[in-house]
C-alpha positions as a Markdown table, in Angstrom:
| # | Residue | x | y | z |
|---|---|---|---|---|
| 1 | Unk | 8.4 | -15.9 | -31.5 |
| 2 | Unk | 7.9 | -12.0 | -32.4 |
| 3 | Unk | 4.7 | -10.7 | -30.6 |
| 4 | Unk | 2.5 | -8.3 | -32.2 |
| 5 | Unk | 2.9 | -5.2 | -30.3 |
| 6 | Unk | -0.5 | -4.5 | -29.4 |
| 7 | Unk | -0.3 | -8.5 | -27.7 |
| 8 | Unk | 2.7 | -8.1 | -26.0 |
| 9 | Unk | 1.9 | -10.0 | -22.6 |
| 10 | Unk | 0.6 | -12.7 | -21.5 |
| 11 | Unk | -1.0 | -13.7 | -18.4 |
| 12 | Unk | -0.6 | -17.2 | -16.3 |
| 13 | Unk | -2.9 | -18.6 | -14.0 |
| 14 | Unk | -4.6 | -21.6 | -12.9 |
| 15 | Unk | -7.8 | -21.5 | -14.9 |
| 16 | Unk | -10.2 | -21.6 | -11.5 |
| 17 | Unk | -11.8 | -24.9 | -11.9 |
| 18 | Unk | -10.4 | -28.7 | -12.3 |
| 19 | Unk | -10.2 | -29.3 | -16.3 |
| 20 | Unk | -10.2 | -32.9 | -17.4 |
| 21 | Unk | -7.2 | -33.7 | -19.5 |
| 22 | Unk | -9.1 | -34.4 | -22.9 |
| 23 | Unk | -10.5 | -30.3 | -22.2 |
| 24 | Unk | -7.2 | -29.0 | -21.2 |
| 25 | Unk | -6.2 | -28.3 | -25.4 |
| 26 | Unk | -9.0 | -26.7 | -26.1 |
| 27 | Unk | -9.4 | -24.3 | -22.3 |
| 28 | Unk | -5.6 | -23.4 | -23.8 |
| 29 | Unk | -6.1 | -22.4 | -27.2 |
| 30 | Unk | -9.1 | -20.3 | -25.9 |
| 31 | Unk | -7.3 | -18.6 | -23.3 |
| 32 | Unk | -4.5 | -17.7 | -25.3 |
| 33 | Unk | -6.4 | -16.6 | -28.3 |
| 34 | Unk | -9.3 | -14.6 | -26.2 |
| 35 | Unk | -7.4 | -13.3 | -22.8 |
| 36 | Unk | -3.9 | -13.9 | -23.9 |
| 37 | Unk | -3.8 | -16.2 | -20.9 |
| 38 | Unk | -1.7 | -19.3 | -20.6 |
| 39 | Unk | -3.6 | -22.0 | -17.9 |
| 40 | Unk | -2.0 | -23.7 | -15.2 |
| 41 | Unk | -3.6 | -26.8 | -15.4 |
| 42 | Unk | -3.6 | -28.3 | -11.2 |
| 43 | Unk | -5.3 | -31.4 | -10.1 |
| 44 | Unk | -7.9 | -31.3 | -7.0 |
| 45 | Unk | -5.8 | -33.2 | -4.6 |
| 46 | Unk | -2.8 | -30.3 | -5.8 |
| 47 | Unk | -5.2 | -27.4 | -5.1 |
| 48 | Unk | -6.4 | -28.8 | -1.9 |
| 49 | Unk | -2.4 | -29.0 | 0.1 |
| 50 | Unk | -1.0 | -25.9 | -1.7 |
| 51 | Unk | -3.7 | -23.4 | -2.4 |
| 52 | Unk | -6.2 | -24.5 | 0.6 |
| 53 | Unk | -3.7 | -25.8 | 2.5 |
| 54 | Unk | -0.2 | -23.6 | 2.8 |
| 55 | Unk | -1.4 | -20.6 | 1.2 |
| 56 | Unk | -4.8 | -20.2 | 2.8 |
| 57 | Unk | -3.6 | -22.5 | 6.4 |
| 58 | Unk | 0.0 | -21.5 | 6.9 |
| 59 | Unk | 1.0 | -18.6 | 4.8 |
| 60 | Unk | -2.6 | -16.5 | 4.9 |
| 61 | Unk | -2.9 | -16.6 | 9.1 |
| 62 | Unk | 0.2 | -16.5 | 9.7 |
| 63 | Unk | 1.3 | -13.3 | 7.4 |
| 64 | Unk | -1.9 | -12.0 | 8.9 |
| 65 | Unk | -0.6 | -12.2 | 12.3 |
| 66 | Unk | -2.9 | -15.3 | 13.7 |
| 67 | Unk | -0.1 | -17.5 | 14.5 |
| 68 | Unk | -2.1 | -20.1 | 16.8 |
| 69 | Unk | -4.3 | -20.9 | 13.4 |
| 70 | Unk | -1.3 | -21.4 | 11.4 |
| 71 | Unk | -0.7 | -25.1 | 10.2 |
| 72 | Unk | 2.4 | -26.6 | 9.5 |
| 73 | Unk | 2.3 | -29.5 | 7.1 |
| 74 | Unk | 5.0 | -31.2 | 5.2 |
| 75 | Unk | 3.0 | -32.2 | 2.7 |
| 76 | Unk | 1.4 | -28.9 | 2.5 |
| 77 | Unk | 4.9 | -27.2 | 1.5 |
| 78 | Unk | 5.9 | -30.1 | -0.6 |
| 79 | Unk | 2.5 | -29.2 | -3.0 |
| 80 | Unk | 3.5 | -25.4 | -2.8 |
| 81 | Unk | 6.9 | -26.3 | -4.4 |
| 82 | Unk | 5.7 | -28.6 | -6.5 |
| 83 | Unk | 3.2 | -26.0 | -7.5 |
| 84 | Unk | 5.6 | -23.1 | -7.8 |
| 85 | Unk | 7.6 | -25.6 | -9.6 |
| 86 | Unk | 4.4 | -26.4 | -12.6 |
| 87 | Unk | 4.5 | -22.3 | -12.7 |
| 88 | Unk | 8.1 | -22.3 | -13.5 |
| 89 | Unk | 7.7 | -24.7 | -16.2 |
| 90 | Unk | 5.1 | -23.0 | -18.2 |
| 91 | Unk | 6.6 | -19.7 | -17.6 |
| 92 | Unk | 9.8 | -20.6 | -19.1 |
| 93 | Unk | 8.5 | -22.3 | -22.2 |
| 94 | Unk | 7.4 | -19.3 | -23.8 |
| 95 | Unk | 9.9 | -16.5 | -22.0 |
| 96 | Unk | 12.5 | -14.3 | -24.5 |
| 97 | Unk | 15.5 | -13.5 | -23.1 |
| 98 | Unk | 14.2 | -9.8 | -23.0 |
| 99 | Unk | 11.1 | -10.2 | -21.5 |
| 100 | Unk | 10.1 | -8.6 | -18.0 |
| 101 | Unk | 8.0 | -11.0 | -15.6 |
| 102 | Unk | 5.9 | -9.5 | -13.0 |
| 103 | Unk | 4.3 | -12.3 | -10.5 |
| 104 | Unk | 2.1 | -11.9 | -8.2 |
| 105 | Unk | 1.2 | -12.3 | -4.7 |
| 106 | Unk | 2.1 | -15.4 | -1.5 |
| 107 | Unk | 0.9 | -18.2 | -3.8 |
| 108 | Unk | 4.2 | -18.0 | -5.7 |
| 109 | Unk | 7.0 | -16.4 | -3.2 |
| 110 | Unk | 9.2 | -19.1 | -4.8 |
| 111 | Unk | 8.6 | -18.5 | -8.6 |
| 112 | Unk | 11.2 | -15.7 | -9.0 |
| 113 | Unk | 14.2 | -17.5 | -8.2 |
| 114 | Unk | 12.8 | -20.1 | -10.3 |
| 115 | Unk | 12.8 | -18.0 | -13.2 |
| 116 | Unk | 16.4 | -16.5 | -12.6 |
| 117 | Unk | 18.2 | -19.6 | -12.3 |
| 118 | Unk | 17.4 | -20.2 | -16.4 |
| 119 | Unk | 17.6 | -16.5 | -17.2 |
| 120 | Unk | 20.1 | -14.5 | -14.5 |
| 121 | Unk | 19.8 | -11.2 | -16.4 |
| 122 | Unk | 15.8 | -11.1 | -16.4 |
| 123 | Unk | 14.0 | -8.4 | -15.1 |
| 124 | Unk | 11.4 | -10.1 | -12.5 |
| 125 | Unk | 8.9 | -8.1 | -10.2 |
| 126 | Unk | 7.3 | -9.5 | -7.4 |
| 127 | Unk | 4.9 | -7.9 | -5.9 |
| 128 | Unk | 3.2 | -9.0 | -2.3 |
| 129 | Unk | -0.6 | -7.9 | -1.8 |
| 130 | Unk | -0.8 | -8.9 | 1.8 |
| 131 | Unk | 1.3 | -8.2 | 4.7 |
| 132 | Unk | 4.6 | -8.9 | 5.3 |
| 133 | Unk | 5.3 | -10.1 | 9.0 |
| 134 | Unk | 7.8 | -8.9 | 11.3 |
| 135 | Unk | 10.5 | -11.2 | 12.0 |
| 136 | Unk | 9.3 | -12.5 | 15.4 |
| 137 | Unk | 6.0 | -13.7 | 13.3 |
| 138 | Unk | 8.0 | -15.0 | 10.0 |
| 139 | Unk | 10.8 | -17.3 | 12.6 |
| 140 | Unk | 7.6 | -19.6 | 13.5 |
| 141 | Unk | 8.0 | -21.4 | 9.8 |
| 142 | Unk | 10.4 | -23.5 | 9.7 |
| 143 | Unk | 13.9 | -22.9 | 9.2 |
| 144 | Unk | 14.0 | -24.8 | 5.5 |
| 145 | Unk | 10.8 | -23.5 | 4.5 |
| 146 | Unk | 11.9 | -19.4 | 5.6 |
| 147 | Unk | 15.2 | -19.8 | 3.7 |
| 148 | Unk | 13.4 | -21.1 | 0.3 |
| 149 | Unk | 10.9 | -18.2 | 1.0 |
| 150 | Unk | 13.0 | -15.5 | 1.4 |
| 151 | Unk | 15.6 | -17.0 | -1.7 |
| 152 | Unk | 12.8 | -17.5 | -3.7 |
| 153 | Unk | 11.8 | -13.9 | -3.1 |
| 154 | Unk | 15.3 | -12.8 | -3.6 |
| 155 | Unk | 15.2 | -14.2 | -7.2 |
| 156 | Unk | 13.3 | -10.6 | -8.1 |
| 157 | Unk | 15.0 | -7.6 | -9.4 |
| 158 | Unk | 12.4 | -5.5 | -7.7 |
| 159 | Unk | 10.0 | -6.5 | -4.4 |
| 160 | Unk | 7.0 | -4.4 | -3.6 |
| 161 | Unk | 5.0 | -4.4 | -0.4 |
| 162 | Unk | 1.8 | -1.9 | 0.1 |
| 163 | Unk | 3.5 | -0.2 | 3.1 |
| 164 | Unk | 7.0 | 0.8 | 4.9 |
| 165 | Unk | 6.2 | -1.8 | 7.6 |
| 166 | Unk | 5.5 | -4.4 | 5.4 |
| 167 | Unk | 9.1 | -3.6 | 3.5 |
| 168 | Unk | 11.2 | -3.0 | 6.8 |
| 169 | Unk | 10.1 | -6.2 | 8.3 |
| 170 | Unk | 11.0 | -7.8 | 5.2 |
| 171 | Unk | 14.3 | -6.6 | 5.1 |
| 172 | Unk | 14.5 | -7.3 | 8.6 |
| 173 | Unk | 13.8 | -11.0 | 7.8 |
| 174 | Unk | 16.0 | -10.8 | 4.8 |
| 175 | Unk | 19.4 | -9.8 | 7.3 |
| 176 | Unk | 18.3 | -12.5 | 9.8 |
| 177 | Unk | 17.8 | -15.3 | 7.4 |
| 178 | Unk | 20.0 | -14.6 | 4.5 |
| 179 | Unk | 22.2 | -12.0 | 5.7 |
| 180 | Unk | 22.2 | -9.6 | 3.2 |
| 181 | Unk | 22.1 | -6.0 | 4.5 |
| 182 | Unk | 20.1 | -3.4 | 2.9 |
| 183 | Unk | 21.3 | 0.3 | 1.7 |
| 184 | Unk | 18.7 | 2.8 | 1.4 |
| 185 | Unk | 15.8 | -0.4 | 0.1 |
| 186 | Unk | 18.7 | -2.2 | -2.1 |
| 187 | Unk | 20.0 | -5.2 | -1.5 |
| 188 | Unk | 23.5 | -6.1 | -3.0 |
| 189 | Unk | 23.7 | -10.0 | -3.6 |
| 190 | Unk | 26.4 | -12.3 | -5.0 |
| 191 | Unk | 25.7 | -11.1 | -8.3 |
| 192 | Unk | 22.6 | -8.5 | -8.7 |
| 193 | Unk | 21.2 | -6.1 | -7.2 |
| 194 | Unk | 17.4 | -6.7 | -5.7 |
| 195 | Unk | 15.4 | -3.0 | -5.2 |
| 196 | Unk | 13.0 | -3.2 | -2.1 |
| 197 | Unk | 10.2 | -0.6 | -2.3 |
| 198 | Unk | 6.7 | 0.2 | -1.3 |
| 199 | Unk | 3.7 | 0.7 | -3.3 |
């Protein structure tokens, strides 16, 4: 419905703890009415493969360049789907079709695309707060998992990355796994344009 213009974002997240499901009503009506925060309620088990597993065991050393400590699970990139998946779903319950979405960070490289297959004209930011790997480093995940990393990414209207490094080897990576050239930071898809930049 029509936002009060003073209250006119909201902020998703997992809520930081394990909330029984008899709490979880009350944790949302609370969030949304104090912090204008919608939780994304995640089981233990769920936290423990994608936030402790291929976030903070595969994605975090590995982006980091500390290759030999990276882990490659399946089960680890099944929860982070799955998990980028929940985010999708809670996103897109309450989205307008004029709304701009900003997400945030390697814990949901997958969320943009997400988004843009329901609403193709959306204005989605992404923006990455750790490094992005030259291609040599970002070839060591495998094959599946690099395409639905860089797609999901690709979902955004706009990509940010703290330095020109960081951006060049992600275009790099973007040629060399999707094919898409870049002119001058832009990217010219199928059917949008994606803006590359550092910030």
């Amino acid at each position: 419905g029509k936002r009060d213009d003073n209250h006119n974002y909201l902020w998703f997240g997992w809520p930081g703890g394990n909330i029984a499901p008899e709490h979880q009503e009350r944790v949302r009506e609370y969030g949304q009415q104090r912090f204008r925060a919608v939780p994304v309620f995640l089981p233990e088990e769920s936290m423990e493969r994608f936030y402790h597993g291929f976030c903070n065991k595969t994605i975090w050393p590995l982006f980091h360049y500390f290759p030999t400590l990276a882990r490659y699970q399946e089960d680890y990139w099944a929860e982070y789907r799955e998990v980028n998946g929940r985010f999708a779903e809670a996103v897109l319950r309450t989205l307008q079709p004029d709304d701009v979405v900003w997400v945030h960070d390697y814990q949901l490289m997958l969320l943009p695309r997400l988004i843009r297959e329901h609403f193709p004209e959306m204005l989605i930011g992404f923006f990455l707060h750790i490094p992005f790997p030259s291609y040599e480093v970002f070839r060591l995940l495998p094959g599946a998992w690099r395409g639905e990393i860089i797609e999901g990414l690709l979902g955004a209207s706009l990509v940010g990355f703290h330095t020109h490094d960081y951006t060049r080897h992600f275009l790099s990576c973007v040629l060399r796994t999707a094919g898409y050239e870049h002119q001058l930071g832009q990217l010219t898809l199928r059917d949008r344009v994606v803006k590359v930049d550092t910030f």
